[in-house]
C-alpha positions in Angstrom: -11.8 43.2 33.2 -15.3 44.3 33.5 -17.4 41.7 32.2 -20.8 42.4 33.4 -23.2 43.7 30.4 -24.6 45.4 33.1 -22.2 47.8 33.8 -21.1 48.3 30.4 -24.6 49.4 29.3 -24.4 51.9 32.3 -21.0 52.9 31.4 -21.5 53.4 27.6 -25.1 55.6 28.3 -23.4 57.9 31.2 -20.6 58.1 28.3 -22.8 58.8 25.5 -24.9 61.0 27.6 -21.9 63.4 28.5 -21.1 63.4 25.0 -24.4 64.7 24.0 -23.9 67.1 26.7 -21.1 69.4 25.0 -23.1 69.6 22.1 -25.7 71.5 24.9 -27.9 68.2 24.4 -29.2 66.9 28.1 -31.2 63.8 27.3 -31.8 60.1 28.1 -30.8 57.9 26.0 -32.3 54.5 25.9 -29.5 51.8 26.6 -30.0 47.8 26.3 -28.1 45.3 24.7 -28.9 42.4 22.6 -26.6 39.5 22.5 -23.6 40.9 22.3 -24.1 44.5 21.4 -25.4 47.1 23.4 -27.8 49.7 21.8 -28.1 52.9 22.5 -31.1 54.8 21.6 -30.8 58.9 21.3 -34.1 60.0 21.3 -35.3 62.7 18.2 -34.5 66.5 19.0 -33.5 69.6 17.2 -29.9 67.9 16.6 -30.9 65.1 15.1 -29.6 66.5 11.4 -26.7 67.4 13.1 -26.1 64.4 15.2 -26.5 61.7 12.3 -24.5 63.7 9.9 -23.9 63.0 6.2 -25.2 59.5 5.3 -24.6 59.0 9.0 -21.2 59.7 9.2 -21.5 61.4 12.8 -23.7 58.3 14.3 -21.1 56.1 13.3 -18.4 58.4 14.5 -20.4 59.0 18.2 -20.7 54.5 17.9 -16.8 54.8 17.3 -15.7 56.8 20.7 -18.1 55.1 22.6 -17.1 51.5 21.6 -13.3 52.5 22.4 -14.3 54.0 25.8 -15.5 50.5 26.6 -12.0 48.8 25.5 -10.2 51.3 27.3 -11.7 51.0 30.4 -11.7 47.5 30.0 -15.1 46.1 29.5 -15.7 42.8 27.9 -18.9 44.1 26.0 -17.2 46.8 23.6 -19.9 46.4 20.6 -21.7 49.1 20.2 -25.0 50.6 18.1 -26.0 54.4 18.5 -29.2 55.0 16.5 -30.4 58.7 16.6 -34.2 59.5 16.3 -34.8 56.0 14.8 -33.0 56.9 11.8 -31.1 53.4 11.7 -34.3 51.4 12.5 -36.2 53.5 9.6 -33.5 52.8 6.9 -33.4 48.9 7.7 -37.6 49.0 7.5 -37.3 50.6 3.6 -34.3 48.3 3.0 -36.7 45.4 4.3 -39.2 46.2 1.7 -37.1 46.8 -1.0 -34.9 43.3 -0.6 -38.3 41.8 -0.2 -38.8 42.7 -3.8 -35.5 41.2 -4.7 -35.5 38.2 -2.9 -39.1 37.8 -4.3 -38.2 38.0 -8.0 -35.0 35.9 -7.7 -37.4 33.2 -6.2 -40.0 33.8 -9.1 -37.4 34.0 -12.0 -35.3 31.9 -10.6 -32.6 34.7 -12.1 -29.5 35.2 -9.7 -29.1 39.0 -8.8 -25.8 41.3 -7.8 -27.0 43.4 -5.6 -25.0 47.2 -5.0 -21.6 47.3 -2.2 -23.1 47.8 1.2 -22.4 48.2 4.7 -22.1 44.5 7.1 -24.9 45.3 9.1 -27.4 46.4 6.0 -26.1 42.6 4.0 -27.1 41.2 7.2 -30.5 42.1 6.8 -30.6 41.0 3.1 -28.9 37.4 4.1 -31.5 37.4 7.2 -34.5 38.1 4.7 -33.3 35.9 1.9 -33.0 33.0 4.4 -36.4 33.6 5.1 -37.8 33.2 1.8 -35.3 30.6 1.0 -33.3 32.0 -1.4 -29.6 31.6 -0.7 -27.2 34.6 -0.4 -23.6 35.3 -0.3 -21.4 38.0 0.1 -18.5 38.4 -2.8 -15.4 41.5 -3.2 -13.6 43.2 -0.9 -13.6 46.3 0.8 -16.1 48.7 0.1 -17.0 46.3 -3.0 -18.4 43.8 -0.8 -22.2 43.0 -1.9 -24.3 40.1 -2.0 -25.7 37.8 -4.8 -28.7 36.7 -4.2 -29.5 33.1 -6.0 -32.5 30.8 -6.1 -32.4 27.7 -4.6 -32.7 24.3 -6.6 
């Protein structure tokens, strides 16, 4: 078992890296970790369209292979997060403004709100933001029905 962060960062960016490379893509991609998950950064170039795919679909798939390279060879760190030209950190800015909004007129109207089925990491944000402005949040369904209510505390 490898359990150094260390070398997992260093094995999931050499991996990532010769990835990128059959696509004809030789680049550096920014690796750290945070807590438990390691980020890797792909810089913007003429693949990014191509790289993040549909709705991201590609990202996700390049997160996938690289995450199971890391079990496979055994590393204790197998959590992964590819983000291509920023595109991830740019969504989760516009999803911060807009759930500002939300939180901000449950508070105000003290109204409870469903919001629309989304992904764990983008109701993470939401319960991280509605914490902050004291409004309490919790995930409800199943599945790909799994969204958040967002109610104001009494």
């Amino acid at each position: 078992m490898n359990d150094s962060m260390e070398e997992a960062i260093v094995y999931a960016k050499k991996y990532i890296e010769d990835l990128l490379s059959f696509f004809g893509l030789n680049t550096d991609v920014y690796a750290t970790s945070d807590e438990e998950v390691i980020q890797l950064s792909v810089p913007s170039t003429h693949l990014n369209g191509f790289l993040i795919g549909q709705h991201g679909e590609n990202m996700r798939s390049l997160q996938y292979l690289t995450s199971t390279a890391l079990k496979n060879n055994n590393f204790a760190h197998t959590r992964v997060n590819v983000d291509i030209a920023d595109y991830k950190k740019q969504r989760a800015d516009r999803l911060k403004e807009r759930a500002e909004e939300w939180v901000k007129q449950v508070r105000d109207t003290k109204t409870p709100m469903d919001l629309k089925p989304m992904n764990a990491a983008d109701r993470r944000i939401i319960h991280q933001l509605a914490a902050e402005y004291g409004v309490s949040s919790e995930s409800e369904g199943e599945g790909r029905e799994r969204h958040i209510v967002l109610r104001a505390e009494d």
